[in-house]
C-alpha positions in Angstrom: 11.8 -12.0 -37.1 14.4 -9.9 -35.3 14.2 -9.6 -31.6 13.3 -6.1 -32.0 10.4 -6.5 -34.0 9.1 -9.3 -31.7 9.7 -6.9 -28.6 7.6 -4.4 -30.3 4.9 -6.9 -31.2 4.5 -7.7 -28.1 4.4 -4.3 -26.7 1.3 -3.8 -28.6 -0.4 -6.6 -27.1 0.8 -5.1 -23.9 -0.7 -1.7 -25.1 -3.6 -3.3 -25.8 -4.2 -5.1 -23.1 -3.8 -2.0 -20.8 -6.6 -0.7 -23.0 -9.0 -3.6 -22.2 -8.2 -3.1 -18.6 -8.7 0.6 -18.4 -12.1 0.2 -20.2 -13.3 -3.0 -17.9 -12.4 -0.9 -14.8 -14.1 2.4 -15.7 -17.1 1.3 -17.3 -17.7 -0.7 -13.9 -16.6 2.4 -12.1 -14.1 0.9 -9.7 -12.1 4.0 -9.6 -14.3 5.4 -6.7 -12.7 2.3 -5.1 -9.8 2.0 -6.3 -8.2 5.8 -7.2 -4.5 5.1 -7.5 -5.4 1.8 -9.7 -6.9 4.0 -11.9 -4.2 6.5 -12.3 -2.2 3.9 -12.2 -3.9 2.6 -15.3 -4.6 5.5 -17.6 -0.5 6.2 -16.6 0.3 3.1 -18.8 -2.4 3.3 -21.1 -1.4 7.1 -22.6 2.6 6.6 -22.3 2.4 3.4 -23.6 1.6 5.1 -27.8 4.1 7.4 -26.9 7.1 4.8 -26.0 6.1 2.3 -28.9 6.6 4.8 -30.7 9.6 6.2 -29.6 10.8 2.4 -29.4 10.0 1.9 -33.0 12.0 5.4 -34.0 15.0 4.5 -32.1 14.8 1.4 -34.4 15.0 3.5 -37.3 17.3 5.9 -36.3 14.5 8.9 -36.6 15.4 12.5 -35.4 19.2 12.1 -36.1 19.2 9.3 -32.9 17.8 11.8 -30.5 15.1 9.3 -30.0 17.4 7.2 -27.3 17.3 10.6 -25.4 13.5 10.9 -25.6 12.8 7.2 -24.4 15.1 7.1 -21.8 13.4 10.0 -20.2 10.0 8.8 -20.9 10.8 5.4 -19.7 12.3 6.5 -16.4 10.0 9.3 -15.8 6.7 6.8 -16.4 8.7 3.9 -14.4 9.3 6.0 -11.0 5.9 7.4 -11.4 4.6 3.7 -11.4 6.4 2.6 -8.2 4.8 5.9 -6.2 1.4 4.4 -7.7 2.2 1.1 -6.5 2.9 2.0 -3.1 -0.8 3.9 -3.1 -2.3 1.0 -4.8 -1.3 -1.3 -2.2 -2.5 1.1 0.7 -6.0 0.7 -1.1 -5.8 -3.1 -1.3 -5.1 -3.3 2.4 -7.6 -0.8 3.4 -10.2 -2.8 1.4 -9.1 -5.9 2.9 -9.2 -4.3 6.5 -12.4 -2.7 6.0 -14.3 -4.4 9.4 -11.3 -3.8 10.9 -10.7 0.3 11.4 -8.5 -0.5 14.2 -6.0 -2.5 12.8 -6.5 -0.4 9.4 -4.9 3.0 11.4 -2.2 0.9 12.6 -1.2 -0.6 9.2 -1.5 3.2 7.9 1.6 3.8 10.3 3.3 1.1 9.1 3.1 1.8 5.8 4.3 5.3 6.2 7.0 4.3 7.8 7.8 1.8 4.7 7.3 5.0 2.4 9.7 7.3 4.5 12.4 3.6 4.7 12.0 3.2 0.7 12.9 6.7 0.1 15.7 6.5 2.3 16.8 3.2 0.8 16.9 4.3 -3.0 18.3 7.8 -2.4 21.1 6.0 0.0 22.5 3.7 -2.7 23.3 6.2 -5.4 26.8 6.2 -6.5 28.0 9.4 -6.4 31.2 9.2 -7.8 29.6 9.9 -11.2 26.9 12.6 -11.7 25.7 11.9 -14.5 22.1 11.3 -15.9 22.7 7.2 -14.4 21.3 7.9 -10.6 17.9 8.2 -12.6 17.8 4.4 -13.3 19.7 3.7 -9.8 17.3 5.7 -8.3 14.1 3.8 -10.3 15.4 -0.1 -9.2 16.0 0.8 -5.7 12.4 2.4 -5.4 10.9 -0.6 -7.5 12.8 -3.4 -5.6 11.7 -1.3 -1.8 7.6 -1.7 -3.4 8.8 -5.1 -4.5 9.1 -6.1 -1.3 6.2 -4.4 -0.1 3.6 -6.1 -2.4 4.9 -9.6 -1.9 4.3 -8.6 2.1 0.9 -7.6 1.0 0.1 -11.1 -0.8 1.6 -13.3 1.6 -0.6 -11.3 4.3 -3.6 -11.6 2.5 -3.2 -15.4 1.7 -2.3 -16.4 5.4 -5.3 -13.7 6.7 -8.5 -14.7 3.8 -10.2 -17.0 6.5 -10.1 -14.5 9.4 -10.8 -11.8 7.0 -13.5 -13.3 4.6 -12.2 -12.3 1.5 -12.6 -15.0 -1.4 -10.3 -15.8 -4.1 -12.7 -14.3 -6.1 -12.5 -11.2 -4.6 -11.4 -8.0 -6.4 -9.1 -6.7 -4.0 -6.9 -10.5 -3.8 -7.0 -10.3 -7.2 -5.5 -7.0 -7.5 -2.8 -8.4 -4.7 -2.3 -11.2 -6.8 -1.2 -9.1 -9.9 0.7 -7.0 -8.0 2.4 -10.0 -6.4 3.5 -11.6 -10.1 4.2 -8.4 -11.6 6.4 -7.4 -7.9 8.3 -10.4 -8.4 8.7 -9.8 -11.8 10.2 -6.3 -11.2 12.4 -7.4 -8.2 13.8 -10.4 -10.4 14.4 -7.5 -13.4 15.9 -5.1 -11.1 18.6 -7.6 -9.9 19.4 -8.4 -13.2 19.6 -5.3 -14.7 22.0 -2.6 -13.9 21.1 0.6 -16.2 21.5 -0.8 -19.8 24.6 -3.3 -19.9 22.7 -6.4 -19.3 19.4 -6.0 -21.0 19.6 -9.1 -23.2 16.9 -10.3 -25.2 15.8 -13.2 -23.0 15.6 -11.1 -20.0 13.1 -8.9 -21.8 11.4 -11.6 -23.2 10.4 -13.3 -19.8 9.8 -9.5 -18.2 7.6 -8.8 -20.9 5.3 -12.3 -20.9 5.2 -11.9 -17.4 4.0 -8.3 -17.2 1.2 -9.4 -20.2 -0.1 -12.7 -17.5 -0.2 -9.9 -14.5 -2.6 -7.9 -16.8 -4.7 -10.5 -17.9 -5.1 -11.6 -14.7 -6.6 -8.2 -13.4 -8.8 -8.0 -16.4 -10.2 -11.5 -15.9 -10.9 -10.1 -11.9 -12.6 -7.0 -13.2 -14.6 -8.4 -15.9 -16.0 -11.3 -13.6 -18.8 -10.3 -11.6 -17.3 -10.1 -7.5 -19.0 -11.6 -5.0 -20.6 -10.2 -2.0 -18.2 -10.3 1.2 -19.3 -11.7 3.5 -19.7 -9.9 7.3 -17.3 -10.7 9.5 -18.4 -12.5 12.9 -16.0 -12.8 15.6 -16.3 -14.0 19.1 -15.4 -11.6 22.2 -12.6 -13.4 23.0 -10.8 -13.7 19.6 -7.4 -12.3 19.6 -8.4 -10.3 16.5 -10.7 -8.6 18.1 -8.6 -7.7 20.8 -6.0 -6.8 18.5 -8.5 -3.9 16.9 -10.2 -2.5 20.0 -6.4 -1.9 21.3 -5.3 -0.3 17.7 -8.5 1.6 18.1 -7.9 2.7 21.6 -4.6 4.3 19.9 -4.2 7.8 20.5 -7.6 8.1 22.2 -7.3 10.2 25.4 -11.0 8.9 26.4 -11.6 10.3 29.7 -9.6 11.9 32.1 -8.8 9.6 36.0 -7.5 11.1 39.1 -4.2 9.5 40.0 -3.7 9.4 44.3 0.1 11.0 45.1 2.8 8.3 46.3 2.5 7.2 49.5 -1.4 7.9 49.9 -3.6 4.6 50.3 -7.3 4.8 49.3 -7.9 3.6 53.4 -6.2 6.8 54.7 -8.2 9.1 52.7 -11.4 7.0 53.6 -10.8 7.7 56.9 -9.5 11.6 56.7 -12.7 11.9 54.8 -14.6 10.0 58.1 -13.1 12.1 60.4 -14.1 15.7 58.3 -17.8 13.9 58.8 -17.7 13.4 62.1 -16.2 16.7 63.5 -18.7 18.3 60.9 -21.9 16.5 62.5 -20.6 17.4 66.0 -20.3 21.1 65.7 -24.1 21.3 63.8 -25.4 19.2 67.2 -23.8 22.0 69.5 -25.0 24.6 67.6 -28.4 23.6 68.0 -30.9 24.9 70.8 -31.7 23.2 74.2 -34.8 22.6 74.9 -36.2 23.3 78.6 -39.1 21.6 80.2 
């Protein structure tokens, strides 16, 4: 069996299994959840036919070798699509995880906008620009995928040090997702490295990229065809630091209501006593103003 064929073999278990995982999460309607996994999901699912077979053409030298042309813009197009999904996907996880937590969920919203607007920077920042040509696509697709990289394996290391404070489960859907992301993150970082455009894609590489990528999927359709347990509520005592740490981030951006400052240089005694005084003088001129009364 050539390497080829085997690549294409398993890319139709991957196809597959992106099938199983689309139907598993929409029949249990986990895309009011979990709307970027979903479009995530039906992304691969419908390109996936589409590059097998463009894979398989380029193979067989259909359409005079225009094929190549046609993949290459597929595959790019569908890969820097994913990475913007990713980046949405892992907003959701960490809203989900955050949920008792609306505090601390707007101020991780800042943060990762802030990643957003540092990853675009990033992957637009180390283009070569000496040559114009159609490789600033893939340049531009490896910076972006390494930046959510990143970003993902933040998400899963703060999930695993945070499950006790946050009561989420291993069991739980959205650690699940976080753990997929997390293997199929380091998965991508690792291939990015490697890779450089098309000079160093070697059979091996793809081999290991591939196997990995099919254990990342398996893994979320094992978490969304178990049934997920209930969370349970979160119960923190006033003086936890976490719960400091949300009524602050809440408190963020909150006017709340409006307190008179005193100027410099005025003391609350001296305007106790100016106040006095406007009393007394106030009192005295009603009592002269009053009648005498004779006997």
């Amino acid at each position: 069996m050539s390497s080829q064929t085997a690549m294409l073999l398993m890319c139709v278990v991957e196809f597959a299994l992106w099938t199983v995982l689309g139907f598993l999460f929409w029949s249990k309607k986990l895309q009011r959840r979990f709307p970027a996994m979903s479009t995530y999901i039906a992304l691969r699912v419908y390109s996936m036919p589409v590059m097998l077979f463009l894979f398989y053409g380029q193979a067989q030298h259909w359409f005079n070798d225009h094929c190549f042309a046609m993949y290459f813009f597929v595959y790019w197009t569908v890969f820097i699509a994913s990475a913007v999904l990713l980046y949405f996907i892992c907003v959701e996880v960490f809203q989900l995880a955050l949920t008792p937590f609306p505090g601390l969920t707007k101020f991780g919203m800042v943060a990762f906008r802030w990643v957003a607007l540092v990853s675009v920077l990033v992957a637009f920042s180390t283009i070569s620009y000496t040559n114009l040509g159609l490789m600033w696509i893939p340049q531009v697709g490896y910076a972006l995928m390494r930046s959510i990289s990143v970003l993902e394996l933040c998400l899963l290391g703060f999930l695993c040090l945070s499950m006790n404070a946050l009561r989420l489960t291993v069991r739980d859907l959205a650690f699940g997702i976080a753990l997929g992301l997390g293997l199929m993150s380091t998965n991508d970082f690792i291939h990015s490295l490697l890779i450089s455009a098309y000079t160093l894609q070697t059979a091996p590489v793809q081999f290991v990229y591939e196997s990995l990528t099919l254990v990342s999927l398996g893994i979320w359709a094992t978490y969304c065809f178990l049934p997920e347990p209930v969370r349970q509520p979160v119960l923190l005592p006033a003086s936890s630091f976490l719960f400091r740490w949300n009524e602050i981030a809440s408190a963020l951006g909150h006017t709340g209501t409006q307190v008179a400052v005193p100027q410099p240089g005025i003391s609350f005694l001296t305007e106790a006593e100016q106040t006095a005084e406007k009393v007394m003088v106030r009192s005295l001129k009603d009592h002269k103003s009053e009648p005498v009364s004779t006997f």
